[in-house]
N, C-alpha and C positions, 0 to 999 in steps of 0.2 A: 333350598330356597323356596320351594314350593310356587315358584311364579315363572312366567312365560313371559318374555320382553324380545322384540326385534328391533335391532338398529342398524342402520344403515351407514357403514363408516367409510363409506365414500359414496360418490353422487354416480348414482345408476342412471345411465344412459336411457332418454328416451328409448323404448321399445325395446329394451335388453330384458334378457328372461331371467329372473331372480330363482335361482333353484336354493333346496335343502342337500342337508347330507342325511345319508343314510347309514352311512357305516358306523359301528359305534368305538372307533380307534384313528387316532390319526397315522396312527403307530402301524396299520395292518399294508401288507403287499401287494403288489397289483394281483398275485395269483388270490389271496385272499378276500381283497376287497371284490373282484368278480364272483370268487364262489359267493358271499354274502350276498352281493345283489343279486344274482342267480333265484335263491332258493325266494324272494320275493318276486322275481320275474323282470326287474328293474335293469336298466340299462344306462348307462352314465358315461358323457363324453367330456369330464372334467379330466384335466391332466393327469392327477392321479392315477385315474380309472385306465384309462389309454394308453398312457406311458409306464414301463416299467423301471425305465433309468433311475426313482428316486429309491428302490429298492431295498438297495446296500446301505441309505441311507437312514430309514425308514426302520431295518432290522436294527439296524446301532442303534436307535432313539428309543425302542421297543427292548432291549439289552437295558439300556441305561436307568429307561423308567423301571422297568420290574424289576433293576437290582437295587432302587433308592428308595420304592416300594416295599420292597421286602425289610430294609434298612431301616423305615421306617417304623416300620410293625415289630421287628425283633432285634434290631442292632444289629452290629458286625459282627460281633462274634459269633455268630450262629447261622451266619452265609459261608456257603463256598463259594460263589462268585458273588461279584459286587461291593459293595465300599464296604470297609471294616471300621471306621474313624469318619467322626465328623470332617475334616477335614477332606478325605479321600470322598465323602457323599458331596463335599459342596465342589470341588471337582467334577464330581460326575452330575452334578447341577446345574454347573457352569457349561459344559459341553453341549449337556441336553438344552440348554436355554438357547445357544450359541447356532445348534445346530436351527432350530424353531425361529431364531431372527435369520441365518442363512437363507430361508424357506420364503421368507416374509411374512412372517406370521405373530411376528410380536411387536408392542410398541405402538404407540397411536403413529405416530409419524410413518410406519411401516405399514400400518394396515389400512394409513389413508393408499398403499397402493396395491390393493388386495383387486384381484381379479375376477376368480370366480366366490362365490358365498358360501360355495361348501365350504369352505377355509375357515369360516365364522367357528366350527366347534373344536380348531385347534387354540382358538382363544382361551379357552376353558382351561387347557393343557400347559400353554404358556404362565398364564394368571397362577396355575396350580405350581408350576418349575418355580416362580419367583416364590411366591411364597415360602415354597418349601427352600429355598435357597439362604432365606433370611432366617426362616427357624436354625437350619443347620448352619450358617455362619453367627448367629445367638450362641448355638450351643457348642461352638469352637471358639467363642470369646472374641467374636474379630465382629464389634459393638457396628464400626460404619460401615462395613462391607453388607449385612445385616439391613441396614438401616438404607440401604442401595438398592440393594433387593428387595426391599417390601415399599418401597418408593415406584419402579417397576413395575411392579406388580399390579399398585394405586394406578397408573396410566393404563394398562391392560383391564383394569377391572372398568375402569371411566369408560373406555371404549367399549366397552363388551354391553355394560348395563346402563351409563348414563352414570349420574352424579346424582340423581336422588338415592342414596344406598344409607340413611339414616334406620330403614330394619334391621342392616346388617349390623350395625353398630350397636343397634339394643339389644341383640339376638349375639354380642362376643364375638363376631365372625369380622370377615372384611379387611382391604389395607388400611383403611383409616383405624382400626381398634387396632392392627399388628402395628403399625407404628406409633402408634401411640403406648403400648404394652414395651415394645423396644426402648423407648424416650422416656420411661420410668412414668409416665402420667397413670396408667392403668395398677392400680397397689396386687400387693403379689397374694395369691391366695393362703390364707394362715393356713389353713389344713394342709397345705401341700408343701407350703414354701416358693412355691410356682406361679407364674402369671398364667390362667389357662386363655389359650388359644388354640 
């Protein structure tokens, strides 16, 4: 996107300290996330940082992404772990989404109850789950499940950036272009056969 936008998606308390995140995963361990801020000298008393309880959960969402990741770059057939079949990938998208609203971390409605702001860059991760949820139920032929997902997504994205997102739309990208690509408005590309998204 090449731009740098801050929003506020719920109402910060008089005198409450707005922090960043630093780590660059939402996916990484408390033993992880310490050595990372370590090696900058940083110290963080977000929940994350402190607690180690979301661990096991945290590892599964870290499994789930770099095998839907990989699925995505090369298909199934050429994984040993991770989804082989569209279907088995929107499974493992549904989980990982699943696990990310567990968390509270998806959803306008959900992130009006977000706590701390480090939380802000697991938006990015959720917004990316839906989308890819919708591509892979597109390409398992399930049109409304698809169309659910990149719906989703559009809430996630509105939160994240605001509702002026008409670049993204000139630039191909964004839920309003994937829904609109989904809803037959967007014509499919002749060289390909494909709608590119």
């Amino acid at each position: 996107m090449q731009r740098l936008t801050v929003h506020a998606i719920r109402d910060i308390k008089n005198g409450e300290q707005v922090t960043a995140c630093y780590t660059n995963s939402p996916f990484m361990n408390h033993a992880d996330r310490k050595k990372h801020l370590d090696e900058w000298d940083f110290s963080c008393s977000c929940e994350a940082c402190l607690d180690s309880g979301s661990d096991v959960l945290r590892t599964r969402m870290r499994v789930l992404n770099d095998g839907l990741s990989a699925y995505r770059y090369y298909g199934g057939d050429l994984l040993d772990e991770g989804p082989k079949t569209a279907n088995d990938a929107v499974r493992d998208s549904e989980e990982l989404a699943g696990m990310l609203v567990k968390q509270g971390i998806v959803g306008l409605d959900l992130s009006l109850a977000y706590v701390l702001s480090t939380q802000l860059l697991l938006i990015a991760y959720a917004y990316d789950r839906y989308q890819q949820c919708a591509k892979l139920c597109h390409e398992a032929r399930l049109p409304q499940k698809a169309l659910e997902y990149a719906r989703k997504a559009l809430e996630v994205e509105r939160c994240a950036i605001g509702t002026e997102t008409k670049f993204l739309r000139d630039a191909g990208e964004g839920s309003e272009y994937l829904i609109d690509c989904l809803e037959g408005k967007i014509p499919m590309n002749p060289a390909t056969g494909q709608r590119s998204w």
